[in-house]
KOLVO-103474 format. One record per residue (C-alpha): x, y, z. Coordinates in steps of 0.1 Angstrom, whole numbers, padded with zeros to 4 digits, always signed. Layout:
// KOLVO-103474
XYZ;...
This chain:
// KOLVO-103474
+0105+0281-0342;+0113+0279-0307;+0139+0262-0293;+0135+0226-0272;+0145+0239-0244;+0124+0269-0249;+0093+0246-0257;+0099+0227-0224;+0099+0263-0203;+0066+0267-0217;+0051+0232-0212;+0062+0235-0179;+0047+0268-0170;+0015+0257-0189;+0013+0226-0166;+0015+0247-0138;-0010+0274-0146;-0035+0239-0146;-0060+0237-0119;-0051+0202-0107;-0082+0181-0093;-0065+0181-0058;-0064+0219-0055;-0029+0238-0038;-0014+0215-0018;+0005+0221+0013;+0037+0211+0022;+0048+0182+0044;+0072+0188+0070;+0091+0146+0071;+0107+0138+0043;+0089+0106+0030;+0110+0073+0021;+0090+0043+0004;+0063+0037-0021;+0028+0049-0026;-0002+0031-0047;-0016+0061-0061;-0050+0059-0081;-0044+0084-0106;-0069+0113-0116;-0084+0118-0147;-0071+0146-0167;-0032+0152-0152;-0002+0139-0161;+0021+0110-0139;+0048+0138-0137;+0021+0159-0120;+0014+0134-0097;+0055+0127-0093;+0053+0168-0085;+0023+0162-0060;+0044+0137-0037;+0074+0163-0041;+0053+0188-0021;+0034+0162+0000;+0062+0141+0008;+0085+0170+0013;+0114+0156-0007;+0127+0157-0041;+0135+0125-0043;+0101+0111-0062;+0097+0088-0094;+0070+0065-0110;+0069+0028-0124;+0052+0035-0156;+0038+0062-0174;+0000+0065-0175;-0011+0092-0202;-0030+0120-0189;-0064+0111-0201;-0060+0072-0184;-0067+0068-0147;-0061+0041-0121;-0027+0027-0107;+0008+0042-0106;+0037+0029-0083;+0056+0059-0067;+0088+0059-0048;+0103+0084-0026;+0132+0088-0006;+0160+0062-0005;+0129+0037-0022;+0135+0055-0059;+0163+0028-0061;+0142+0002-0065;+0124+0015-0093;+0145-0001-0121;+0134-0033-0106;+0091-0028-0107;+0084-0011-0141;+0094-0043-0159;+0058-0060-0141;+0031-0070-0165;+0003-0044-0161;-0036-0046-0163;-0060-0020-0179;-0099-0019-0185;-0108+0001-0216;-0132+0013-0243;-0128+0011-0275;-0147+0034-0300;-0147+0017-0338;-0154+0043-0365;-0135+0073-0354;-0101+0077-0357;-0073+0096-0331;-0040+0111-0344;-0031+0105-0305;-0049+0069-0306;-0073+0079-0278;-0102+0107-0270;-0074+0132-0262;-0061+0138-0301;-0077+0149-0328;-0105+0129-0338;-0112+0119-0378;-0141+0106-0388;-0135+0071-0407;-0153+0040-0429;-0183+0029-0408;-0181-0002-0388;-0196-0032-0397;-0185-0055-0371;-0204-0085-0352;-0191-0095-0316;-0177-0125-0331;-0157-0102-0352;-0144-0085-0329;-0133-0110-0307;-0112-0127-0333;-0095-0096-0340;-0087-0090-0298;-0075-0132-0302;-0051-0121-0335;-0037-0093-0312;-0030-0118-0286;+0005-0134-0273;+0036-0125-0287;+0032-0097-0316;+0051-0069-0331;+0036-0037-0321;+0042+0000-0338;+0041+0019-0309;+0012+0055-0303;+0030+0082-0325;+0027+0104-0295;+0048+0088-0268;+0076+0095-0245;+0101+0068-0268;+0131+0085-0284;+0139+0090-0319;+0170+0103-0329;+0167+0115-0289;+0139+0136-0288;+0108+0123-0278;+0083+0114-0302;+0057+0134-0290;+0077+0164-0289;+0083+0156-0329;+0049+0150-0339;+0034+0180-0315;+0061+0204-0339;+0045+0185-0368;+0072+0165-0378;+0067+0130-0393;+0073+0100-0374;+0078+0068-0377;+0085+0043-0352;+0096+0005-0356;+0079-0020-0347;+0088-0040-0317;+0079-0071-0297;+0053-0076-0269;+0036-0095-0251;-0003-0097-0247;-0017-0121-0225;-0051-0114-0223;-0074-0090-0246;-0108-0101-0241;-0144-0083-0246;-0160-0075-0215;-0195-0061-0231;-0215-0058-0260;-0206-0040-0287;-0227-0011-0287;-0238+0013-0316;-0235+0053-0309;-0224+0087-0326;-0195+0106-0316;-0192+0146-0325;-0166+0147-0348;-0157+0185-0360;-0196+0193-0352;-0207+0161-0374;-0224+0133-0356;-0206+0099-0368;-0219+0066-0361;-0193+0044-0340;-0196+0011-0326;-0186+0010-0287;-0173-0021-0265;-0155-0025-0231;-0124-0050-0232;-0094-0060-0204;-0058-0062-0214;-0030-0079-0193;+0002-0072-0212;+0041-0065-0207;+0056-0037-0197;+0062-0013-0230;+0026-0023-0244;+0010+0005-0258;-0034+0004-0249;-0040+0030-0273;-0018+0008-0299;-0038-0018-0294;-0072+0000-0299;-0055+0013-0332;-0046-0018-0345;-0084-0032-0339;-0097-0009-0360;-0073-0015-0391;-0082-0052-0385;-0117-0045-0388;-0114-0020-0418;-0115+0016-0408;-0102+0030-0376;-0106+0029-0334;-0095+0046-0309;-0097+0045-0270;-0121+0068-0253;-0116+0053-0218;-0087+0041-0201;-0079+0026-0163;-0050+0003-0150;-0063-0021-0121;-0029-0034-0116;+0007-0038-0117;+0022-0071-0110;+0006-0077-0077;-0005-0046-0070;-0039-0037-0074;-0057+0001-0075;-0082-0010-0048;-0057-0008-0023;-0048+0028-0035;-0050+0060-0027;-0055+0094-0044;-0037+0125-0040;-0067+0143-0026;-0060+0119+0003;-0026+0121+0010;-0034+0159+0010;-0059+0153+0039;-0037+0135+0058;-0011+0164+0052;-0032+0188+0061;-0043+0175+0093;-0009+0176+0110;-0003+0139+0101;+0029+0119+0084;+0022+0101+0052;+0026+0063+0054;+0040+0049+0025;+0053+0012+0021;+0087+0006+0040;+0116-0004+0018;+0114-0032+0038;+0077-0038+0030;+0085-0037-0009;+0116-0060-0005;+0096-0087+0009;+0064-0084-0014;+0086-0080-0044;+0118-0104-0044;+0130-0130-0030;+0149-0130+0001;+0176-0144+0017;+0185-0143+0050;+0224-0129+0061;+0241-0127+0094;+0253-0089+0106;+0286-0102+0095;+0274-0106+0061;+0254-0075+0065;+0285-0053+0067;+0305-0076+0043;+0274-0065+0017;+0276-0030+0026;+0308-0025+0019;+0307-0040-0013;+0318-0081-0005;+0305-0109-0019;+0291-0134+0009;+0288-0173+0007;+0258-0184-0017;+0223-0196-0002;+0186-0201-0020;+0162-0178-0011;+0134-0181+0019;+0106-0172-0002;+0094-0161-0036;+0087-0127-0046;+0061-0112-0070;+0082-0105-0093;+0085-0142-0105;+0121-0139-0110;+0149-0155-0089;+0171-0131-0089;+0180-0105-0075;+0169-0117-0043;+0164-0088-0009;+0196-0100+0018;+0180-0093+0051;+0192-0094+0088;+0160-0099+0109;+0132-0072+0094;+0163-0048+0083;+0166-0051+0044;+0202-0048+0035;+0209-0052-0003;+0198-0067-0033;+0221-0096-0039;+0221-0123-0071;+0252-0152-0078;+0285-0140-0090;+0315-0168-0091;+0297-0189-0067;+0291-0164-0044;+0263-0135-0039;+0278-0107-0046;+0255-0067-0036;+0238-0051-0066;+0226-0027-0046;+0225-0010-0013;+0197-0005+0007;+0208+0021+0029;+0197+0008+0060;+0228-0012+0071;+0236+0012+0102;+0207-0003+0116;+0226-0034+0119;+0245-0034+0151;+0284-0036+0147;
């Protein structure tokens, strides 16, 4: 058997040898610094992506708030440059997602991608249905998808199960705060190993915390219902207050690219302010920060998105400075900002 690292080597070169929807890219010639809302293609993974903005953005600097698996499209938050700091800070945002749910088929993957098994025929009304999205919603312990990116024993699940190792992961808490029907449900017949099987189809939305598996979900509908589901379409409409309509796809950063032009992602500054709360500092206090001193305690000027009080952005006038939250009375810098020399001395 080969080894991991040897199994990665030819993952990666397989990923490679795909044509991507977006075609060879060329490369940018300014290095990019903030954060793109991409709308994700069908069919490619959100390290793909990460590797489009690499070439695009023409820095190496690049990561994503949140997985999306390669069959789901729609939103994913990407940082480049100096903005990859903030990235511990967004992937904690509840998320939204429209889906489809197929009932009668099963998915050793939970969703269209795996290998489908033909299971007990369905026999549920819409009212039954909705009870079992209304059991599945608020605070529950969720077993998370077999084939994930979590850890066990430190290699990743997926890799585990792909070798065709067992698995079994715990079960953990989450929160779903909405899982509601958003069509009929619909009967039709799904090919399953050249056998037509009759399914029952409906649409639902999902807002849930970060760490909420879709495809979990979908699963555990099923086994409420007596046989099994899977999802057959996936798309996340938003993160925190982000939405996918203000997005934009690789193809068009590539035009913009290509063109001659600069991409124009979200300043730091931008996020900062849309995000946390902020606080206002002198230059003083500015340097003090930057160099690692705490300065005198103040509330915040405004709320941010993420619905948290702290950390709160320090800013001097539009230049964003660090993230700050109380220490011993005092705010004390979590993080830098890199844009202090902007501050005049």
């Amino acid at each position: 058997m080969p080894s991991g690292r040897e199994r990665n080597r030819q993952r990666a070169i397989a990923r490679h040898a795909r044509v991507k929807p977006w075609g060879e890219l060329p490369r940018g010639l300014t290095p990019s610094q903030g954060v793109f809302l991409i709308d994700k293609d069908q069919g490619v993974t959100s390290h793909d992506v990460v590797g489009a903005l690499r070439r695009l953005g023409a820095t190496r600097q690049v990561g994503h708030a949140g997985t999306l698996d390669p069959m789901a499209t729609g939103l994913l938050v990407v940082a480049t440059g100096r903005a990859t700091k903030l990235i511990q800070y967004l992937v904690g945002a509840d998320k939204t997602y429209e889906a489809r749910i197929c009932l009668g088929v099963g998915s050793d993957t939970d969703d269209a991608d795996g290998e489908l098994r033909a299971a007990s025929p369905p026999q549920a009304s819409g009212a039954d249905v909705d009870r079992a999205l209304e059991a599945l919603t608020g605070e529950i312990m969720q077993v998370p998808a077999t084939v994930s990116a979590l850890k066990v024993d430190g290699k990743r699940a997926h890799d585990l199960a792909r070798s065709g190792q067992k698995v079994e992961l715990e079960a953990r808490p989450v929160r779903v705060e909405r899982f509601e029907r958003t069509s009929q449900v619909e009967p039709g017949v799904v090919d399953v190993a050249g056998a037509e099987v009759p399914v029952l189809e409906f649409d639902v939305v999902v807002t849930a915390s970060a760490g909420t598996y879709v495809r979990a979900l979908a699963r555990d509908v099923g086994i409420m219902l007596g046989t099994e589901a899977h999802l057959t379409r996936l798309r996340r409409t938003d993160i925190g207050s982000w939405n996918v309509a203000d997005a934009v796809t690789v193809a068009d950063l590539k035009r913009v690219v290509e063109a001659g032009g600069e991409l124009a992602p979200m300043s730091i500054a931008q996020v900062c302010r849309r995000v946390f709360p902020v606080v206002e500092v002198t230059e003083a206090e500015a340097r003090a920060l930057g160099n690692g001193i705490f300065v005198d305690m103040r509330k915040p000027v405004s709320v941010g998105s993420r619905m948290e009080r702290w950390p709160a952005a320090a800013f001097t006038g539009e230049v964003p400075v660090a993230l700050v939250s109380p220490r011993a009375g005092k705010l004390k810098p979590d993080l830098q900002l890199g844009e202090t020399t902007s501050v005049p001395s």
